[in-house]
C-alpha positions, 0 to 999 in steps of 0.5 A: 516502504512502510504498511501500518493497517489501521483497520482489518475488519470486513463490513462493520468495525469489532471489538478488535478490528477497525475497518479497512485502512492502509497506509503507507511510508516511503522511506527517507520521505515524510509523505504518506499514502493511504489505501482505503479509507473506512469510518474510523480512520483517522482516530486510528491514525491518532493511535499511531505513529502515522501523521495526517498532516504527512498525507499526500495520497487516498486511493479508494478501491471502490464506494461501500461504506467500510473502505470510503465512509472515513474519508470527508471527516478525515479531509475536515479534520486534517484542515484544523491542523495548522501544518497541513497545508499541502495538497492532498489528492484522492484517487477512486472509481467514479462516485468518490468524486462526487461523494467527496465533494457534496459531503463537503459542501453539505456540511459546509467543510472549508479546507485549508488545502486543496484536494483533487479527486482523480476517477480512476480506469485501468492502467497507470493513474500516476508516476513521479521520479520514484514510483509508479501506480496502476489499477485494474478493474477486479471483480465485487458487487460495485466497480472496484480496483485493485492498486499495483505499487511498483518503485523504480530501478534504482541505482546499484550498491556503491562499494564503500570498502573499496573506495576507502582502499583507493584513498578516495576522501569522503565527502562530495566526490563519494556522491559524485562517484555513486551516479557513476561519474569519472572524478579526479582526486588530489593525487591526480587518479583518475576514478570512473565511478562505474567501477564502483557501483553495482548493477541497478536494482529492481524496484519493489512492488507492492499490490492491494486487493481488497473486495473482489472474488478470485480473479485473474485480474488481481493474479495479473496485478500482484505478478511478481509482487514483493507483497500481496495484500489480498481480502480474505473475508471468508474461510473456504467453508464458508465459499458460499458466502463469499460467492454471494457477498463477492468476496475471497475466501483465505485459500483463493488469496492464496491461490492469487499469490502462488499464481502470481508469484508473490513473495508474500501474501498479507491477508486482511478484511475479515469477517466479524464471524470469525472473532467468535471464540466458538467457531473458526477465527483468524487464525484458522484462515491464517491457516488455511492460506498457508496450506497453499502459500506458506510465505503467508501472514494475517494482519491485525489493527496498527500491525507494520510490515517492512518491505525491505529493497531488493539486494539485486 
């Protein structure tokens, strides 16, 4: 599982910083979701290795303009695109909907492709053989949710090494022994795959909270989570901002991730105020979260994070 920010600015895009986008890859799979989708979006995703006819998911947190104004032009553009025929769908709280649809119709964009529109309530919103997701309702100015991304368990490791002392040939009866069935070599050995395999490994889990005050909805969410992303808008002394405008101060992220026992916090969405070189910056709210949670980064436009599988 692979994050690409495409955009880290809270409001209004910077010299620096596009507005909030997300996306992301799954490993050993072409698809791509992504998480937000603000004004601008798809001329970042131009600049990256991302691939708009890989898009298979749109999870809008909630309708201001910074995390939705992107996505009609971004659907347009993707239709001109000669391989991209697979369907698209768009997850999001109620107005995303309508909001889709009539900025289509008004514009008189024909897609190439179908696109459904999903309104969103608490709790699970999709499954397939891999992952599942769930939102929760988190606390902003409009209706806004916070998704909960969380892989399966997947099967233990297949020791290689052992098989290769047995004389087991490679090829076929390898993928056979890795589900865990009994197979018959040449010699006449019986093999149990079981023997071969280890303990199933928990799935990862990622968590994205963007535009809410400290909440412990968003601590219940990110619970275990292998990755937080969390809003950080505002530096703690500046809270009265962040009260007003519903957002997270850098220190209350971190205080969602020690609450939640994240393994690591990603803050992102911050304020243009803090790109002026007289003042704080990022890096102070960098800072300041890490007081709380060390494990703690801050993300920048087309900057990766990997999140590895579990070895357990």
């Amino acid at each position: 599982m692979r994050l690409t920010f495409l955009g880290t600015s809270a409001g209004a895009p910077t010299r620096q910083r596009n507005v909030s986008a997300i996306g992301l890859q799954f490993s050993q799979q072409s698809n791509l979701w992504l998480f937000d989708c603000g004004e601008g979006t798809q001329q970042q995703i131009l600049r990256s290795p991302l691939r708009l006819s890989q898009l298979e998911r749109v999870f809008i947190t909630h309708v201001h303009g910074d995390h939705l104004f992107g996505l009609p032009g971004l659907l347009s553009s993707r239709s001109l695109q000669a391989s991209a025929t697979t369907p698209v769908t768009v997850y999001g709280p109620a107005g995303v909907a309508e909001y889709v649809n009539k900025s289509l119709e008004l514009s008189a964009s024909h897609l190439g492709y179908p696109v459904e529109t999903v309104t969103v309530r608490p709790g699970q919103i999709f499954e397939d053989a891999n992952y599942i997701v769930e939102c929760a309702a988190l606390e902003h100015r409009v209706p806004a949710f916070g998704y909960a991304v969380t892989e399966k368990p997947q099967p233990g490791r297949f020791d290689a090494e052992e098989a290769t002392r047995l004389g087991i040939p490679t090829g076929p009866l390898y993928g056979r022994l890795k589900k865990g069935e009994t197979v018959t070599l040449p010699d006449g050995r019986r093999i149990e795959g079981q023997t071969l395999v280890g303990p199933p490994r928990s799935g990862r889990k990622l968590v994205y909270c963007s535009d809410t005050i400290y909440s412990r909805t968003s601590i219940e969410l990110a619970q275990a989570a292998d990755v937080l992303i969390h809003e950080a808008t505002y530096a703690h002394v500046d809270l009265d901002l962040a009260v007003r405008g519903g957002h997270s101060t850098a220190l209350q992220a971190a205080q969602v991730a020690r609450e939640a026992g994240a393994k690591t916090l990603i803050l992102t969405h911050f304020s243009g105020r803090y790109e002026d070189k007289e003042g704080l910056t990022v890096k102070d709210l960098l800072e300041e979260a890490q007081t709380v949670f060390p494990e703690t980064h801050a993300a920048s436009d087309f900057w990766s994070y990997e999140l590895n599988r579990k070895n357990s």
